[in-house]
Every structure is written in structure tokens, then in C-alpha cells.
Steps between C-alpha positions, in 0.01 A plus 500: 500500500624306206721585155750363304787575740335432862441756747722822320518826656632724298704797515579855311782725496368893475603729215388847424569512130254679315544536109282748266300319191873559318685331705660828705529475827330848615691641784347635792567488873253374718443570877496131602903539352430326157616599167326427204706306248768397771400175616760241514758452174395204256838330630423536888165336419678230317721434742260491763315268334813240444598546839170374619512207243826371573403539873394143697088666459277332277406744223196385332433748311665897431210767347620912428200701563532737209218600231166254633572600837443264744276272310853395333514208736209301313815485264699255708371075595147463327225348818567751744415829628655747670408725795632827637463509859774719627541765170826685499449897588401697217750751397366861542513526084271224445247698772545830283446315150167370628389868660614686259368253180150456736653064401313242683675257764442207266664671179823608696564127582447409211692765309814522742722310719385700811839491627542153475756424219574145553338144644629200568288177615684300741369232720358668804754335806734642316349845462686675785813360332423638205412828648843508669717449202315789286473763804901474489495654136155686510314628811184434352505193499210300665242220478165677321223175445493159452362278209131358467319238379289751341708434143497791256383762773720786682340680781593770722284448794595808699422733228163270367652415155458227269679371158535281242590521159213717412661734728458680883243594678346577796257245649698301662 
């Protein structure tokens, strides 16, 4: 494997924020123990997020997961790809927006985070590091893919999904 930064696993942090097209966070319990609209505060985030940069880690690169969904990654080092091997577990609203809206796999991942709210690329023997640091502030924290030499291009193996900047889909 080859990119910009060498061999880079990288890693996510799970949220299960969920806003409305207004910007509300809706508010409903789910049975997996989520709330919508009470993922992590904007300042636990933050400070998650300088705690891993002024850590001894590498941090290559840092990408929020927000609006774009997962294809917000082609954002970050131009030449390389990125590959979700080990996806986060999908929060039990993300399963009921898809029944309930009859939305294809490949438009939820494109459309929301999933669950995963945050990745940073860090060189890959220093992954478990990494992994260590985060999982003292967030539980979720854990080592999702790895970059590709396949610039431009997000896939999702498990789930047979594809991107680019024309957007998601299956056929991977």
C-alpha cells in the first residue's frame, strides 16, 4: 500500500448525534441506549482532538464526519484513498432511518456519519497508541481502515460500497 503519509491506519471516535434538516437535534431514545441529539458537546470533541495532537502520535490528518458522510475523507491529503475495513456499529437510529425512509446502504453513508463522528490518520505502528489515548476520553474509540493507493476513492468493503466525488455507491 502506498500514500502520502506511509502505511496509515486510521481511527474514529463514535457519536450518535443526529440533527433534523434545521439543525434540531430530534430527541428520541433508542434501544441500543442512544439519544438523538446527545452525542458528545462541541468542547469534549475539541478537547479530544487537542489531547490527541499534543500527544507523542503522529496526526496526519483530523476529518469530522458530518454532512457527506463518510466520503468526507476524500477531503483530507490529495493521492490517497481510504478504506473501511472494520466500520464502527451502526447506532439503532441510523437502522430505523433507512427502514422506515425504504434509504439505500450507499445513501446513508453518504448522508450521515453512521456513528462515526471523528477520524484521525496516524501512522499505523502507532495505531494502538492512538487508540489508547482516545478510549481514555471516548469508549468508541478504535482503528476503522487504512489508506490506499487507490487516490480519490473510499470504499467500504464489508458493506460492497464505492465513492468518489461523484458520490457512493454500491459496486464495490
Amino acid at each position: 500500500m502506498m500514500s502520502v503519509y506511509g502505511q496509515s491506519p486510521w481511527l474514529s471516535q463514535r457519536t450518535p448525534r443526529v440533527h433534523s434538516q434545521n439543525d434540531e437535534p430530534e430527541r428520541l431514545a433508542q434501544p441500543d441506549g442512544y439519544r438523538l441529539g446527545r452525542g458528545q458537546s462541541a468542547e469534549d470533541v475539541l478537547a479530544i482532538q487537542v489531547e490527541l495532537l499534543r500527544s507523542e502520535v503522529p496526526v496526519h490528518g483530523l476529518a469530522h464526519i458530518t454532512g457527506g458522510g463518510m466520503l468526507n475523507l476524500l477531503r483530507i491529503g490529495s493521492g490517497v484513498g481510504y478504506e473501511i475495513d472494520c466500520p464502527l456499529p451502526v447506532p439503532s437510529v441510523f437502522k430505523l432511518i433507512a427502514e422506515l425512509g425504504v434509504v439505500a446502504a450507499a445513501e446513508m453513508w453518504e448522508v450521515f456519519n453512521m456513528g462515526c463522528g471523528l477520524c484521525a490518520m496516524v501512522p499505523e505502528e502507532r495505531a494502538d497508541d492512538a487508540v489508547s489515548l482516545l478510549a481514555q476520553r471516548h469508549a468508541g474509540a478504535a482503528r476503522i481502515g487504512q489508506l490506499t493507493d487507490r487516490a480519490g476513492v473510499m470504499a467500504i468493503p464489508g458493506l460492497g460500497l464505492v465513492g468518489d466525488g461523484g458520490g457512493l455507491r454500491a459496486g464495490y
